[in-house]
SEVO-277397 format. One record per residue (C-alpha): x, y, z; residue in one letter. Coordinates in Angstrom, 2 decimals. Each point is the difference from the previous one (the first is absolute). Layout:
N
((X,Y,Z),a);
...
END
This chain:
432
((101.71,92.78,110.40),x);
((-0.80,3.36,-0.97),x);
((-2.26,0.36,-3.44),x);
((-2.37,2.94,-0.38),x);
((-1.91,1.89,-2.73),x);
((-1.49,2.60,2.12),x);
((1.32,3.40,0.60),x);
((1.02,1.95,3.36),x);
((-3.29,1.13,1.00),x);
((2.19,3.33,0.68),x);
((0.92,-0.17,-3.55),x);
((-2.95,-0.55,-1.26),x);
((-1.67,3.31,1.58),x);
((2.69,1.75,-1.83),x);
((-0.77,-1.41,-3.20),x);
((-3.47,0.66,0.41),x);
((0.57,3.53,0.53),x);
((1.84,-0.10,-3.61),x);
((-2.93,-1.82,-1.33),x);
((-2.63,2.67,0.97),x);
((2.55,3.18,-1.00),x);
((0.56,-1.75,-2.71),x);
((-4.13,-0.76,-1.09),x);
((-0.96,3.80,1.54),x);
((2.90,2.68,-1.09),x);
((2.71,-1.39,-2.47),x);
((-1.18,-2.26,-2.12),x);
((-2.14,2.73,-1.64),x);
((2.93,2.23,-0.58),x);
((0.84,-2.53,-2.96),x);
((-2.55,1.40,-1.91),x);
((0.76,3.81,0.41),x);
((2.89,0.55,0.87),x);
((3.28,-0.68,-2.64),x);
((3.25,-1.60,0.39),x);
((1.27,-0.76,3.67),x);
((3.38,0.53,-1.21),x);
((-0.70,3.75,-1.21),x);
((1.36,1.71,3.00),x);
((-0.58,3.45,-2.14),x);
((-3.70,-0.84,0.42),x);
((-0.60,2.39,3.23),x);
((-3.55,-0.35,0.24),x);
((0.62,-3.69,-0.03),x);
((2.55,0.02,2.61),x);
((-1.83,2.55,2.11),x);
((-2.91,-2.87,0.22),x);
((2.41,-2.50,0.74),x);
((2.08,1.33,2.58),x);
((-3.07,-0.09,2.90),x);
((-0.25,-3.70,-0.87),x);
((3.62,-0.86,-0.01),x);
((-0.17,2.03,3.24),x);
((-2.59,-2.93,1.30),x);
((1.58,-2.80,-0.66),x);
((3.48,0.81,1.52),x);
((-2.04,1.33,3.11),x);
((-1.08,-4.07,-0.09),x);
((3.39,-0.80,-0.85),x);
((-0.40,-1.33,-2.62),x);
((2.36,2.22,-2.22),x);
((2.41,-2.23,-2.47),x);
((-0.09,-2.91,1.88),x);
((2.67,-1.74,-2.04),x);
((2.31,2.22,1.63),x);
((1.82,-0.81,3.76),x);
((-0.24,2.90,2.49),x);
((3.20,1.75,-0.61),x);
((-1.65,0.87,-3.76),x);
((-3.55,1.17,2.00),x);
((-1.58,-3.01,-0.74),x);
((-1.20,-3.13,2.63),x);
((2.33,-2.44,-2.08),x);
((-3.48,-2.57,-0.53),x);
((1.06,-3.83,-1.51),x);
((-0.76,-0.88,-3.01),x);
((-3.29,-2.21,0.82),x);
((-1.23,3.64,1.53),x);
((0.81,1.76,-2.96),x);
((-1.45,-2.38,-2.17),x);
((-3.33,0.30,1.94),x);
((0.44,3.42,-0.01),x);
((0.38,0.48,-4.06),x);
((-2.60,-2.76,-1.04),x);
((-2.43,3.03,1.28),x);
((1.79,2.95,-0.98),x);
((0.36,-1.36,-3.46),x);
((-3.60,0.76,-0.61),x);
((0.91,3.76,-0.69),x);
((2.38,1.77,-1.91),x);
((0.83,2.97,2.52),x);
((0.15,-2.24,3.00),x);
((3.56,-1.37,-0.20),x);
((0.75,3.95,0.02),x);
((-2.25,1.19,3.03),x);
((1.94,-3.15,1.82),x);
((3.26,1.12,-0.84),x);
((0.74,-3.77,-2.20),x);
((-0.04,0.99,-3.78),x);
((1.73,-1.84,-1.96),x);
((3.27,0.52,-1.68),x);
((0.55,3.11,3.17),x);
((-0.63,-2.69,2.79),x);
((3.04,-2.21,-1.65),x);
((2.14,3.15,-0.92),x);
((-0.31,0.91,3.39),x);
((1.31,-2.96,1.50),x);
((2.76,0.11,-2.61),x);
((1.03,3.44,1.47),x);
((-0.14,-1.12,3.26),x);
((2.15,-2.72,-0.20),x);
((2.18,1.37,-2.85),x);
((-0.07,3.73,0.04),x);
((2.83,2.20,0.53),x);
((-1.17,2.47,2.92),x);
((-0.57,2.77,-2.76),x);
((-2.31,-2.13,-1.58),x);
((-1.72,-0.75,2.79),x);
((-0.49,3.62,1.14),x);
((-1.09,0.81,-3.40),x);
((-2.35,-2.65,-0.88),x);
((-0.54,-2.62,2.50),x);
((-2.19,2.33,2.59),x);
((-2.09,1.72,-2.95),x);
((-0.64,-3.37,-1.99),x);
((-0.83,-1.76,3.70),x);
((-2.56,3.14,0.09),x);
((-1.54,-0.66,-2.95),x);
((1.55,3.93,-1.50),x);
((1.63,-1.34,-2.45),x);
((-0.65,-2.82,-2.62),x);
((2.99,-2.18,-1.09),x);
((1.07,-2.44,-3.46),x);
((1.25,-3.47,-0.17),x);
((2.01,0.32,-3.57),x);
((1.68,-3.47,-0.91),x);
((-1.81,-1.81,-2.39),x);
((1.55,0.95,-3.70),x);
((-1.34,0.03,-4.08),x);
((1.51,-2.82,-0.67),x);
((0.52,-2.05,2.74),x);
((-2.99,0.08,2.18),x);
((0.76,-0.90,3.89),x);
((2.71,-2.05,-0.56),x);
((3.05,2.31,1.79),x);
((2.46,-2.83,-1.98),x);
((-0.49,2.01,-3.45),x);
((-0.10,3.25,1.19),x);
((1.61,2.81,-1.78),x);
((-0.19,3.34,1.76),x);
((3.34,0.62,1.32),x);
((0.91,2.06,3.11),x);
((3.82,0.85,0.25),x);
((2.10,1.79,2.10),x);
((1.91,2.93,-0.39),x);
((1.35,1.61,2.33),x);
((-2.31,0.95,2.69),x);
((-3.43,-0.83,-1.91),x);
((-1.59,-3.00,-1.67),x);
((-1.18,0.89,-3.52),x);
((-2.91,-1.76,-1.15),x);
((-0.82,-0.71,-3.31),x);
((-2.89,-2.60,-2.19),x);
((-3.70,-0.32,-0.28),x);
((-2.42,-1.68,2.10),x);
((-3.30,-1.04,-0.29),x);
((-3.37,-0.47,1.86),x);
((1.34,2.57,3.03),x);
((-3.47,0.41,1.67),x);
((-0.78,3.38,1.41),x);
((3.44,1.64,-1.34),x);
((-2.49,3.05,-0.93),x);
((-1.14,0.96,3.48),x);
((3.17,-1.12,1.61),x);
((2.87,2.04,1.80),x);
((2.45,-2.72,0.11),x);
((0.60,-3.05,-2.26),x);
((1.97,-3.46,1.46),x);
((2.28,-0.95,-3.45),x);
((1.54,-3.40,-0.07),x);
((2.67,0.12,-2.34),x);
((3.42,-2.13,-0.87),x);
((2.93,1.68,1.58),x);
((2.15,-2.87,-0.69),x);
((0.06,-1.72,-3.62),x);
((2.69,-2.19,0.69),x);
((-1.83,-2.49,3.04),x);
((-2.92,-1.75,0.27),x);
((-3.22,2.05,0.23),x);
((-1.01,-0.93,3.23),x);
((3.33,1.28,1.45),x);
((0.17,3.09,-2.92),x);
((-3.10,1.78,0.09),x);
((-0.78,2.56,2.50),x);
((-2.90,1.95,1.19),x);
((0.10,4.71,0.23),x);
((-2.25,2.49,1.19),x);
((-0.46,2.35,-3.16),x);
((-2.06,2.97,0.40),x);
((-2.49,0.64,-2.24),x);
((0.88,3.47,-1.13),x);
((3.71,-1.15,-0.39),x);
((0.83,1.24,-3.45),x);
((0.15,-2.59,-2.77),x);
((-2.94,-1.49,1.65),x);
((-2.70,-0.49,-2.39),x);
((-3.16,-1.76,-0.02),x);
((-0.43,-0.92,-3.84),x);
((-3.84,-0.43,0.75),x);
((-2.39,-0.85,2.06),x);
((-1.14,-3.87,-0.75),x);
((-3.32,-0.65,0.58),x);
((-2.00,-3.46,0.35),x);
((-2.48,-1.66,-1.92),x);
((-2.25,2.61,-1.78),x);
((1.03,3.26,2.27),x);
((0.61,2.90,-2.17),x);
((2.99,0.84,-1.59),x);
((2.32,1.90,2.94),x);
((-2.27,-0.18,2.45),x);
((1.98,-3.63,1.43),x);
((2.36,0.28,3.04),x);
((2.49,-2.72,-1.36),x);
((2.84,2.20,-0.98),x);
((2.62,-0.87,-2.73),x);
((3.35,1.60,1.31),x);
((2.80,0.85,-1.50),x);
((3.29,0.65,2.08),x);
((2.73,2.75,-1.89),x);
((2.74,0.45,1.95),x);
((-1.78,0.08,3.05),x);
((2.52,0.89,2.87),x);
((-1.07,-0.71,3.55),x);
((2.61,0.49,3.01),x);
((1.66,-3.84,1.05),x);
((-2.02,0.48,2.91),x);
((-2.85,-0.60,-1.81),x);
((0.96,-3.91,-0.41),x);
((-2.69,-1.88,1.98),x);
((2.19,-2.60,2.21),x);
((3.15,-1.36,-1.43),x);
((1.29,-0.30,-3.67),x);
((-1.76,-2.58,-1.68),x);
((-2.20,-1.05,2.65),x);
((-3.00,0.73,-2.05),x);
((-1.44,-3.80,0.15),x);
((-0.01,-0.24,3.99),x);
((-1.73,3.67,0.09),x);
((-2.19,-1.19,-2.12),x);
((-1.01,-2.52,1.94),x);
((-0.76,2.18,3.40),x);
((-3.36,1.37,-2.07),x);
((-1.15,-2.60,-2.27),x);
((-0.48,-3.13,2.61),x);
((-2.71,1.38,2.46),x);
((-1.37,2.60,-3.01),x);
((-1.21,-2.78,-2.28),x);
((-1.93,-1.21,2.76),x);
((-1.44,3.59,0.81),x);
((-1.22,-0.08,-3.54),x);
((-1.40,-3.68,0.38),x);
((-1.93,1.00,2.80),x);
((-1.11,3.26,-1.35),x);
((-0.90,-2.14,-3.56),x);
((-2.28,-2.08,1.84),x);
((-1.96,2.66,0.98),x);
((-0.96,0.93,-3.42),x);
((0.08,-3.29,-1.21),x);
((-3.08,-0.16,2.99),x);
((-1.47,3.13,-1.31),x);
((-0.61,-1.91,-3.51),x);
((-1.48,-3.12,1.74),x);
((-2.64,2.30,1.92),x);
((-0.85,1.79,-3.36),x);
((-0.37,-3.55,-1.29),x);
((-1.92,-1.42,2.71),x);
((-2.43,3.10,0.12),x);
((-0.07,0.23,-3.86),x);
((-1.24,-4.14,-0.19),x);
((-2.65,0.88,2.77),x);
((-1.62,2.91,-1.63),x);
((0.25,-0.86,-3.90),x);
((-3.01,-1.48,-1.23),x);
((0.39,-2.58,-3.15),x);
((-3.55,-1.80,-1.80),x);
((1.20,-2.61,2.75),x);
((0.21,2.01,3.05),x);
((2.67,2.07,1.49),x);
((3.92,-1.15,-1.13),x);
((0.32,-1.94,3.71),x);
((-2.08,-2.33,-0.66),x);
((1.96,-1.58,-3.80),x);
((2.31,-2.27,1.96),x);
((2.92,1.62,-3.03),x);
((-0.50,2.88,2.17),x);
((0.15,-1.84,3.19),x);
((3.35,-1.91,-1.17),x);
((1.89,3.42,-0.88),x);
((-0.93,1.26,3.42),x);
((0.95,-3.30,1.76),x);
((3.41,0.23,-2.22),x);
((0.88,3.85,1.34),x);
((-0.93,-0.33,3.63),x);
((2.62,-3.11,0.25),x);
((2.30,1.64,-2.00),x);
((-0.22,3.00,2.06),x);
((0.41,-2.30,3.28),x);
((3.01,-2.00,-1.05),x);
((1.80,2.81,-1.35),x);
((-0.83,2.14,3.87),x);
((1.24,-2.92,1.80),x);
((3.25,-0.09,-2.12),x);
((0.24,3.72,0.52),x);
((-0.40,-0.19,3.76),x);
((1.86,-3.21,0.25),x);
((2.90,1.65,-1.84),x);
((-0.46,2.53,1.88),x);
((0.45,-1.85,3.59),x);
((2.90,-1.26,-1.21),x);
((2.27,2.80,-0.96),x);
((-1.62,1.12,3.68),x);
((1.48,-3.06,1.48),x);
((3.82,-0.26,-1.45),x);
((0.68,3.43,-1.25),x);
((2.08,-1.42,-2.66),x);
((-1.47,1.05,-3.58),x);
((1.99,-2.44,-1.65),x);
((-1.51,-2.98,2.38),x);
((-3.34,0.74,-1.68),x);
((1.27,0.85,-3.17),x);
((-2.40,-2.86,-1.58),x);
((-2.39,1.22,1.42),x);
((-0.66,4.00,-0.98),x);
((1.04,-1.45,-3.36),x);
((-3.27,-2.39,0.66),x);
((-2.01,3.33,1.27),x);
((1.52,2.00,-3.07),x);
((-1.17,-2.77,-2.30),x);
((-3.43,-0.69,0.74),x);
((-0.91,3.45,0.15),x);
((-0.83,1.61,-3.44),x);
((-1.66,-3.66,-1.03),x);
((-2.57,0.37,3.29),x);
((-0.56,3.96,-0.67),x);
((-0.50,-0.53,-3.64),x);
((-2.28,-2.93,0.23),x);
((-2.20,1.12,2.31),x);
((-0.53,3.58,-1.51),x);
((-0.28,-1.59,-3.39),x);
((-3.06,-2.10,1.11),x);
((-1.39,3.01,1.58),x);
((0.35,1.92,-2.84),x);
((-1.38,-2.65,-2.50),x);
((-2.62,-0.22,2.58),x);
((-1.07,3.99,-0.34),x);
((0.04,-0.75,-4.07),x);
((0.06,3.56,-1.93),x);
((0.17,1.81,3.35),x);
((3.22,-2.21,1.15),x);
((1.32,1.09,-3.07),x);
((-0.21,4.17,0.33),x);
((1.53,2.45,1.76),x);
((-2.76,0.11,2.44),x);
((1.05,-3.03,1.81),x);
((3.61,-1.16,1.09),x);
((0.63,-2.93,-1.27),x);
((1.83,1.03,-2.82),x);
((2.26,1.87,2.14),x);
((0.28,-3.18,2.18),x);
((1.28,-2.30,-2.55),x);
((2.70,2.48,-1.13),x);
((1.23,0.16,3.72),x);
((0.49,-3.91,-0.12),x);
((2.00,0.20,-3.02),x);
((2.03,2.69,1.65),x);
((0.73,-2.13,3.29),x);
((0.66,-2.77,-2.48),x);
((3.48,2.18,-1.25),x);
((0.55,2.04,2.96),x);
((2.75,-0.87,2.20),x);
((0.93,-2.90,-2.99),x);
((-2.17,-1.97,-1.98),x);
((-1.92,-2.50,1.39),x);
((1.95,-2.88,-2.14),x);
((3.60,1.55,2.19),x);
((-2.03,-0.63,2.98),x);
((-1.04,-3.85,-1.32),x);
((3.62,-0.88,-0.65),x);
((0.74,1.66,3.96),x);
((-2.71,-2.51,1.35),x);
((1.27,-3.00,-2.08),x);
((3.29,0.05,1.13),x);
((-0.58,0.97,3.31),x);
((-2.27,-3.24,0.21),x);
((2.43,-2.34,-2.00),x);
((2.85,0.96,2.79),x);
((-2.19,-1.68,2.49),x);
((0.00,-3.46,-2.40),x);
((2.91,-2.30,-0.87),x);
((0.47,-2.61,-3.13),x);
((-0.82,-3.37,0.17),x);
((2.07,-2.50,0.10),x);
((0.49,-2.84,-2.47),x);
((-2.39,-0.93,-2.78),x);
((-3.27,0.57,1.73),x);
((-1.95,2.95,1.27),x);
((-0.47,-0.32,3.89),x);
((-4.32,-0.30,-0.66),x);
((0.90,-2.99,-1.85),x);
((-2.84,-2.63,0.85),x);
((2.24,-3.36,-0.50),x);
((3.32,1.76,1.67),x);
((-2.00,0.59,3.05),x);
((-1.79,-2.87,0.37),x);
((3.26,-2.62,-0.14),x);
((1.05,2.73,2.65),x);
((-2.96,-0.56,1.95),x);
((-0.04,-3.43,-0.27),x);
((4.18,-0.28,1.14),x);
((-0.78,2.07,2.79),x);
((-3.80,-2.07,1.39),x);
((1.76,-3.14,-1.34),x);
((-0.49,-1.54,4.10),x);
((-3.84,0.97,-0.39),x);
((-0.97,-1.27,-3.24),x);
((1.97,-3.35,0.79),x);
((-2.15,-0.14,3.36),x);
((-3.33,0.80,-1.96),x);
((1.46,-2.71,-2.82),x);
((0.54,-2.28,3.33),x);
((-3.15,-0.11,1.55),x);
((-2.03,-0.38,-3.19),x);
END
């Protein structure tokens, strides 16, 4: 019987040569350097590149990817380990060649590219010289492909592309842009919607502006509202087949939602060591805020929270690992996808209440934090799509009762118990 929670010990030197790159030289670039999707930033890059240099001498360059894409084609328990410690920073998933959406566009291209596209984009994107958009969420339908509106049709040898979407992160510092979009009104929308490569500088490409979150200032977001006029991109430029857009979309959202659960728990880990050190060294008429047993309970609450929700993760994880069949574990990212925002916003709102005015300002995090967890709470679908994915999943595995009487009913099964130990009882009856 094989049942383990410790990692390869040759694994685990790995990861600890992450942890200490990580603690030493990157996570510090968060606070001077700007965005990691800038790739106009030279000074940035030229910091970068020595670093990214490192870690694929390790080989451990964009381990997601199999060995034909450059990459040592790691698991998805490996990755997971890997991200819960390169979540702590910003920059990191770019210095290790996994930032998100260009680690999922790049598989897309791999599998799905025409060889132009490939040549064009795949190599620079796998790089890290180029920066890439996801752009299929829309205005007024959100994530859900079904009510989509932006039409691609074909004439003659080009698609031409044409609607709005919304919410298309890093559009402004991107060279290419992945545009789900109906190609077929008359079918179903999982067999009529279908997935292009649209370069960014493609005329009638426009990015309306520049969405930003929570209190960022006006243009200064990276969350680009498009609008597609006419936008004509050769038929080559079709990712896959016509209308395949739902089983693309599946080859980067599976193991990516549990690269950002992993990653997720490492900040949700940063806020419980702000809290911990913040209730040690805050001194109340009473002593410090350890010792009120409130304080004690919140703690308590976060570090199980924080458990369970790793042990899903991994678990998850291990099993995608083990059958290679997203749809096998389909319950179970929704499960991961779920429980997410509720364990990152909970434990960074107790760490923020805990810092009072201070949790509150721009000088600490949290504020920041809590945002995020609304943000994984809609990304990828809301978490009440995700519920409904888990509820049915689970109700497959059940089957209705039959006749009048649920199968826990106490009377039923004790007549049944008694029919069936009838021989016993009459002995027991007998020799009394």
């Amino acid at each position: 019987m094989g049942w383990d929670f410790e990692t390869d010990p040759e694994f685990q030197q790995e990861l600890d040569w992450i942890d200490t790159l990580l603690r030493e030289e990157i996570e510090p670039l968060d606070l001077v350097l700007g965005d990691p999707y800038d790739k106009s930033d030279q000074p940035a890059l030229d910091h970068i590149r020595p670093l990214q240099q490192r870690v694929k001498d390790r080989g451990l360059w964009a381990c997601h990817l199999g060995p034909e894409l450059g990459g040592p084609g790691f698991g998805q328990l490996k990755l997971a380990l890997m991200n819960e410690l390169l979540g702590r920073s910003s920059w990191a998933p770019s210095i290790f060649g996994c930032q998100a959406p260009d680690s999922g566009n790049a598989e897309i291209l791999a599998h799905y590219g025409s060889p132009f596209l490939k040549e064009k984009y795949l190599q620079p994107l796998l790089d890290g010289q180029i920066s890439s958009a996801y752009s299929m969420t829309e205005p007024h339908a959100g994530a859900d492909p079904t009510l989509f509106k932006t039409r691609a049709e074909l004439d003659g040898d080009e698609w031409v592309i044409n609607g709005e979407k919304w919410f298309s992160s890093n559009a402004r510092f991107s060279s290419f842009l992945i545009v789900m979009a109906v190609s077929n009104p008359d079918v179903s929308a999982y067999k009529g919607v279908s997935m292009f490569v649209v370069p960014t500088d493609t005329p009638g490409v426009t990015i309306v502006r520049n969405v930003g979150l929570g209190t960022e200032p006006e243009g200064h977001g990276t969350h680009g509202y498009m609008r597609y006029e006419n936008v004509r991109v050769p038929a080559d430029h079709l990712l896959g087949d016509e209308g395949g857009a739902f089983v693309i979309a599946q080859t980067r959202l599976g193991g990516g939602r549990i690269h950002h659960a992993m990653r997720t728990i490492a900040q949700v880990r940063k806020a419980f060591d702000m809290m911990c050190e913040r209730a040690l060294s805050r001194e109340t008429r009473e002593g410090p805020l350890a010792s009120l047993q409130m304080v004690q309970e919140q703690i308590a609450d976060s570090w199980i929270e924080i458990e369970q929700f790793r042990l899903l993760v991994l678990r998850t994880a291990w099993l995608i690992d083990r059958y290679n069949d997203y749809k096998r574990v389909r319950k179970d990212i929704a499960a991961v996808k779920v429980a997410m925002p509720k364990v990152y916003h909970d434990v960074a709102q107790r760490a923020l209440h805990l810092h009072g005015a201070l949790g509150l300002s721009n000088e600490m995090p949290f504020a920041g934090m809590m945002l995020g967890a609304e943000a994984l709470a809609l990304a990828d679908g809301p978490t009440e799509v995700h519920k409904v994915t888990i509820a049915r999943q689970v109700l497959r595995e059940y089957k209705p009762v039959d006749g009048l009487w649920p199968s826990g009913h106490i009377p039923t099964r004790r007549a049944e118990a008694r029919a069936r130990f009838a021989h016993l009882l009459e002995h027991e009856v007998g020799n009394q």
